[in-house]
N, C-alpha and C positions, 0 to 999 in steps of 0.2 A: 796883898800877895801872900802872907804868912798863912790867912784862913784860904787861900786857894791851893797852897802848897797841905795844908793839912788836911784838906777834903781831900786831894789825889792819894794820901796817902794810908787815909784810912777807908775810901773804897776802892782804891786801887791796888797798893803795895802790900799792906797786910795780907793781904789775899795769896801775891804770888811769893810772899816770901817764903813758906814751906819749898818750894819748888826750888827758888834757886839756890837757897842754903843745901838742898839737896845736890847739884848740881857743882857744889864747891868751886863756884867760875867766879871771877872778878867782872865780865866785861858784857854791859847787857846792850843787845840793838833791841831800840824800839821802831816798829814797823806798822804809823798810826794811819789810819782812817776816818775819813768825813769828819765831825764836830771834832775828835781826838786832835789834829794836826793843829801844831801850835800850842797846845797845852805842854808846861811845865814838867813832863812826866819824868824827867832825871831829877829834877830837885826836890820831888815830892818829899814832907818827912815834917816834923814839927823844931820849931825853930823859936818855942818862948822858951825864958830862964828858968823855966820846972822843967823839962825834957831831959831826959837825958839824954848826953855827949855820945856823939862817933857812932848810932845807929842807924842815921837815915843814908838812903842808898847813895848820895855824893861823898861820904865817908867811909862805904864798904864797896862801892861799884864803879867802873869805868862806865859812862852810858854814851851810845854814839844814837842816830838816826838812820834810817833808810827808807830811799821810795818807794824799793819791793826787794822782796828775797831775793828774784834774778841780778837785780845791781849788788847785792850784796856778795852773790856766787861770786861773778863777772869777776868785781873789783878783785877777792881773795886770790883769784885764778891767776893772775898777773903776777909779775914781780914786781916787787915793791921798792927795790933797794934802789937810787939815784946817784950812782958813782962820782958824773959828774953836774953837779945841777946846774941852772940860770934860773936867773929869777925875774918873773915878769911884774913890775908892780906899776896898776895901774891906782890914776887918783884924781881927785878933783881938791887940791889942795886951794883954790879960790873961794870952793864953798864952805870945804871945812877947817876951821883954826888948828887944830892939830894934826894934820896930814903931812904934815912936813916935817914935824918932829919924830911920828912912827915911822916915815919913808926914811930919814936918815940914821934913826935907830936901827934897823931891818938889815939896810946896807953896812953898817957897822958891825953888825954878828956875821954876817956871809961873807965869805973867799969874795977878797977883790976881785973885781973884774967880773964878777958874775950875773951881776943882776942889768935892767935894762929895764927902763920908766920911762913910761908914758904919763904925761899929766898935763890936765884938762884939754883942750882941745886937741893936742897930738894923739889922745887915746880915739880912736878912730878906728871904725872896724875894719878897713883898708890894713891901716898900720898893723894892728893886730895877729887876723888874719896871715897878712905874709911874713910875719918871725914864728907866729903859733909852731909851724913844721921843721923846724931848721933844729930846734932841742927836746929834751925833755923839760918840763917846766914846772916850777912853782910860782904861786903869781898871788902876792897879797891884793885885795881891791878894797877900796873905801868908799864909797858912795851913800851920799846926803838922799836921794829919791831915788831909788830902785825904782822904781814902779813906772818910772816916766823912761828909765832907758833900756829896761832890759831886753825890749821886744828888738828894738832899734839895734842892739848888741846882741846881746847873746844868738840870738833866735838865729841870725844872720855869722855865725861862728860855727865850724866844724874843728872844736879841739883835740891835737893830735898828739896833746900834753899827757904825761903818765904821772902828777906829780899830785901838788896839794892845792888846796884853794884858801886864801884867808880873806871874808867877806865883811867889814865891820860897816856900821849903821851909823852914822851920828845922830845927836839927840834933837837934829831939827829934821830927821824922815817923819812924813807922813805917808803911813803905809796901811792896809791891813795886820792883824797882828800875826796873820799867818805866812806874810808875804817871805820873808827870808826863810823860813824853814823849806816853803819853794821853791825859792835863788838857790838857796843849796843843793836841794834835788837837782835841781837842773843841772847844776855844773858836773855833780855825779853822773846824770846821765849823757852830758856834752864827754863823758870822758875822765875826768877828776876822780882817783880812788878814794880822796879824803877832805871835807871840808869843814873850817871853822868857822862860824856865821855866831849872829847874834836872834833871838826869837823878837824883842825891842830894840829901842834904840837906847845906843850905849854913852855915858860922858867920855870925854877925852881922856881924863887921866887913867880909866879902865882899858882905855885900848892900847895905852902906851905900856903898863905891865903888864898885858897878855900877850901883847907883842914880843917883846922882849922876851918873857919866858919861854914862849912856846918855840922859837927860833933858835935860844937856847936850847933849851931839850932837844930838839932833833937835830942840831948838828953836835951834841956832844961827844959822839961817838968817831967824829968823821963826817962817812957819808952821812946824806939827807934818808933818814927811814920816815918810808909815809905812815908806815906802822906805829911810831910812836906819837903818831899828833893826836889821838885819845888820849892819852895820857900826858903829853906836855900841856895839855888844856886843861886836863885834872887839876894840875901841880899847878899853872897858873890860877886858876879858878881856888887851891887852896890858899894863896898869896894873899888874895883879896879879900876872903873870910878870916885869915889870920889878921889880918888890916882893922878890922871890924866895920867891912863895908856891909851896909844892909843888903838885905836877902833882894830886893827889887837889883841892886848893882853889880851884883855874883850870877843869878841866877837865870839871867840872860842868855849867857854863852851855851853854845852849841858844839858839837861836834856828829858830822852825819859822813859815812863812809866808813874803812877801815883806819 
């Protein structure tokens, strides 16, 4: 991973670095194509013990994804702020061993009473479907094989949610490597202005502090801002690197939307 992160980085990153040191911005969207989707392009940067510290763009840049510029207009255009939120969390806590311990972490950071789980067989696009309109919504999801339900769900979903989406992989998905960077477009384009996803599949104990943090971060203020889940993904994502998790167990995480 280390030599695919440092080939992105010295034909890709070097290249635009003049520009956006120009541009004095912190917050880059990548907007990839054909072979590109799926590739690493937030983490690029060199990551052995000769490099030097705090240059590569996960330590100067916030980086999110998008499916196209129009989702990225759209999403801005909106209001982002969730005065009152609920939380939709679905799961399949039978397949996966730790889905029950991020479900009740999750629940433990959000306003009682707020949230509403579905898991494993009650998550049904029936059930779904008719709470989807009743709120605005955030909705963490868990799922061991994307690939085998997404057509069955999502496709079969019209979301009238204005919130965020949080999609984690366990480490027994067999997927394409591109398939979640996907799952996430799609949910941006079902409607979601902001989602966390994973590009592989992630171990347990990574998803219980990203959870935690990011849930964190965005209610610290109060309300839920969708606007901050780039950055509460950061701060989680620096958690795990201050940890000394390797670069394959960081550099998974995603964030595509605003």
């Amino acid at each position: 991973m280390e030599s695919v992160l440092e080939a992105l980085w010295n034909d890709v990153i070097v290249h635009l670095l003049p520009t956006l040191d120009s541009l004095d911005g912190e917050w880059i969207w990548w907007c990839l194509t054909g072979a590109w989707i799926g590739l690493p392009l937030h983490a690029a940067g060199l990551y052995d013990e000769d490099s030097p510290q705090g240059s590569n763009p996960p330590d100067r840049y916030t980086s999110s994804y998008i499916p196209t510029l129009s989702s990225l207009i759209d999403a801005r255009r909106r209001s982002a702020t969730i005065t009152t939120p609920r939380t939709l969390i679905l799961d399949q806590s039978h397949e996966l061993e730790n889905t029950e311990v991020e479900t009740q972490l999750a629940q433990s950071i959000l306003p009682d009473g707020s949230t509403t789980r579905f898991s494993n067989d009650e998550a049904t696009v029936f059930a779904v479907r008719d709470i989807l309109p009743s709120y605005s919504w955030w909705g963490p999801l868990r799922m061991s094989r994307p690939s085998q339900r997404k057509k069955s769900f999502f496709e079969r979903i019209q979301v009238v949610g204005r919130g965020a989406y949080f999609v984690g992989h366990a480490i027994s998905a067999d997927r394409p490597p591109d398939e979640s960077l996907h799952l996430s477009f799609a949910m941006q384009l079902l409607g979601y202005r902001s989602v966390v996803a994973t590009l592989w599949p992630m171990g347990d104990a990574q998803g219980s502090i990203v959870t935690e943090h990011v849930y964190n971060h965005l209610k610290k203020k109060g309300a839920m801002d969708v606007r901050q889940a780039s950055f509460a993904l950061r701060s989680a994502v620096r958690t795990l690197r201050d940890q000394g998790l390797s670069v394959e167990q960081w550099a998974l995480f995603i964030h595509s939307g605003i």
